[in-house]
N, C-alpha and C positions, 0 to 999 in steps of 0.2 A: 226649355226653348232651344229650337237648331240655329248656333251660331251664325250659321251664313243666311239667316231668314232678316238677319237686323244688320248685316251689311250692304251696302247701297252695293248697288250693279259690276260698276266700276272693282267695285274692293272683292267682293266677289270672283270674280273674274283673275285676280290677282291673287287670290286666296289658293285658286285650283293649279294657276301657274306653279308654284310657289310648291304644292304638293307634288305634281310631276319634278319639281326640280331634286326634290329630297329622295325623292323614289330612285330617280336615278344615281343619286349619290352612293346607292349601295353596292357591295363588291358580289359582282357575279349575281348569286340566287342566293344570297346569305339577307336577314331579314333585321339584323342589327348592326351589322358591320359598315359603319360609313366609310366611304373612301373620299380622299378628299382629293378635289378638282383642282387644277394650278395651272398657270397658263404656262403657254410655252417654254415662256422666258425664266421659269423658275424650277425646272424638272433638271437640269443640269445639274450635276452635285458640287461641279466648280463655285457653283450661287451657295452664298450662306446664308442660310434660314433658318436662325436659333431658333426659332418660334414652331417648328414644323416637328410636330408628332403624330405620327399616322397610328391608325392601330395596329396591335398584331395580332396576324389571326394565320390558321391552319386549317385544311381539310379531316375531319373526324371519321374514318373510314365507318368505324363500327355504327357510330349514333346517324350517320351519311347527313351531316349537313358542317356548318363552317363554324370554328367554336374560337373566340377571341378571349383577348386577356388584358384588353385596355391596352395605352400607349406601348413603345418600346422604351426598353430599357437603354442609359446612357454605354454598358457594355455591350451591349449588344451591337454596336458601330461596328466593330468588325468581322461582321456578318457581309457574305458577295453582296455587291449592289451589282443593281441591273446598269448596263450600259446603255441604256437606254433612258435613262435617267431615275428622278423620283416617278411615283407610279399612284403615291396619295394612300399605298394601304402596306404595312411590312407584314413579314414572315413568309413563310411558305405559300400560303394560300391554296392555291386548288391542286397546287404540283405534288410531284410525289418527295423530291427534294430541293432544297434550299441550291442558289446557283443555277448553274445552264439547264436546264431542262431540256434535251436536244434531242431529235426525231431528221430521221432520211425521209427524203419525198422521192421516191425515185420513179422514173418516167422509162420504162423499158422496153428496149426496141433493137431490132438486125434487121440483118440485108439477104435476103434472100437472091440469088442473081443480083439483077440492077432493082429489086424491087425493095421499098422500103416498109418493115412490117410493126407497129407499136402493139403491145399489150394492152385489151381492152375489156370491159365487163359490161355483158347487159344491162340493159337498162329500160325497167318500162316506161320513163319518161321520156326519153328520146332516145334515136337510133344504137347510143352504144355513149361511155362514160371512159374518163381516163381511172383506173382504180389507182390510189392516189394514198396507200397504208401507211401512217404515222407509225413507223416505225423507230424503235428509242434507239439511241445511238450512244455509243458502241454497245450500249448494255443492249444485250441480245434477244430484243423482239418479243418483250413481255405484251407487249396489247398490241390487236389485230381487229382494228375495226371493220375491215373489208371484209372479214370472212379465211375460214383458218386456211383454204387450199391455196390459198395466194403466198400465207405464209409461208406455208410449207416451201412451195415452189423457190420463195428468195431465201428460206433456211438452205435451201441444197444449194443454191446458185452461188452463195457467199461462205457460210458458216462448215459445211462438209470441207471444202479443199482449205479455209483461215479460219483455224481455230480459235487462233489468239488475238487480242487485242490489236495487237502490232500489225500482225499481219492482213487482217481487216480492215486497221487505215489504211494501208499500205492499196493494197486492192481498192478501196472504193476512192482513193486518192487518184490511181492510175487510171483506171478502167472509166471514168466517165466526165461528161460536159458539165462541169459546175453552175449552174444557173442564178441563185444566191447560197449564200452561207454566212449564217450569223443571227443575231437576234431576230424577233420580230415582233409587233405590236400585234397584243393581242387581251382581252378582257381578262384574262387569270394572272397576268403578271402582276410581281409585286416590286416591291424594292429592294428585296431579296430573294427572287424566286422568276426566272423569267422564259418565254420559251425561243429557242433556238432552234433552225432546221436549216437542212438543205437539201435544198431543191437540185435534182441534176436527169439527165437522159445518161442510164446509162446501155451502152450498146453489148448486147448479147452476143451478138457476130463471132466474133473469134474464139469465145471459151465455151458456147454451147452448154450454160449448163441450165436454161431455162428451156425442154423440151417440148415437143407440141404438147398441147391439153388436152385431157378427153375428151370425149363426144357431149358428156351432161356436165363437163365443165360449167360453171357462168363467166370462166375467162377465156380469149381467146386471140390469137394474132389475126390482125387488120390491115389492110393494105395502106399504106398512108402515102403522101407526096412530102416535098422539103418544105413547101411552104404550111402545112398542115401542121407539120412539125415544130413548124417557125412560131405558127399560131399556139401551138399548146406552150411554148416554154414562155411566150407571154401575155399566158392568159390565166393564171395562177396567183403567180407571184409579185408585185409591184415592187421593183428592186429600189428606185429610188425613198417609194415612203416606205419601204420595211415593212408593208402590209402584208395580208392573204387576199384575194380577189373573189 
């Protein structure tokens, strides 16, 4: 006999809430990993919560799904926590390493005379998209979600003239409008694994190393205004909640 046929209406009803609430209790697309929920006021690490064991769990590249090992271990404390507080699930989880997980957002743009020009990619949804590559930081531009000629184009812009580490902060430190940098709330973080980015417009103008695209490009420079501009640096990134938009 099906369960919910001998619950009255009411209980029913409460029975499905109830399933929605556990469904989402789960980290990411993983199909046993619970993550546990905490309010505000207890995701601070300043708060002590002898009682709080999350699970640990990591992404399985080969098997591609998420493979857990029950609680965390009392050594394992000294593992990075996220600044952002508890997160309800430990270990790496969907990241590639434990710690910052950190990616450039870079928004890139010159001055053509008085005209102002941004980097842009078709788009059959509407008129034209900011391309927007998560690209890993300082580690050197292992995934290229946009499509590799873009890559290419900020391998030459950055990586040809700063090879080094150093010299790569150094440049992207100088060269451009910080927008945010630093954590940011996002569903794969853990309590040790969290993502980090920064958002900035950087200006091509003076070092030219971003050249026109060709003709079958899908990238291309667009005329833009200050306020256009104004619009895209806050239309992204929510600086105050640490969000993505």
């Amino acid at each position: 006999m099906d369960m919910l046929n001998i619950l009255p209406v009411h209980q029913q009803s409460l029975f499905f809430d109830l399933n929605r609430n556990c469904s989402s209790l789960l980290y990411d697309s993983s199909k046993d990993v619970v993550q546990v929920k905490l309010p505000d006021e207890d995701q601070p690490w300043k708060e002590n919560l002898p009682l709080y064991m999350p699970v640990d769990c990591k992404w399985n590249s080969s098997a591609k799904r998420i493979i857990s090992r029950g609680a965390k271990e009392p050594s394992e404390d000294k593992r990075p926590k996220n600044p952002l507080g508890r997160q309800g699930v430990s270990g790496r989880g969907k990241f590639q390493h434990l710690g910052e997980n950190a990616f450039v957002l870079p928004v890139i743009v010159r001055r053509v005379g008085d005209q102002l020009q941004v980097v842009v990619q078709e788009n059959s949804q509407a008129p034209f998209s900011i391309p927007l590559p998560w690209i890993p930081y300082p580690s050197y531009f292992y995934e290229d979600p946009v499509g590799r000629n873009l890559t290419r184009y900020l391998h030459k812009m950055w990586l040809d003239a700063y090879e080094d580490s150093g010299h790569f902060e150094y440049f992207m430190s100088a060269e451009q409008d910080i927008i945010y940098a630093g954590p940011i709330r996002h569903k794969h973080n853990t309590d040790n694994a969290w993502l980090s980015i920064r958002f900035s417009v950087i200006d091509d103008s003076k070092y030219e190393f971003m050249s026109e695209f060709p003709s079958f490009s899908e990238f291309y420079w667009r005329n833009i205004t200050e306020q256009e501009l104004t619009h895209i640096k806050q239309h992204y990134v929510d600086v105050k909640k640490q969000t993505l938009l």
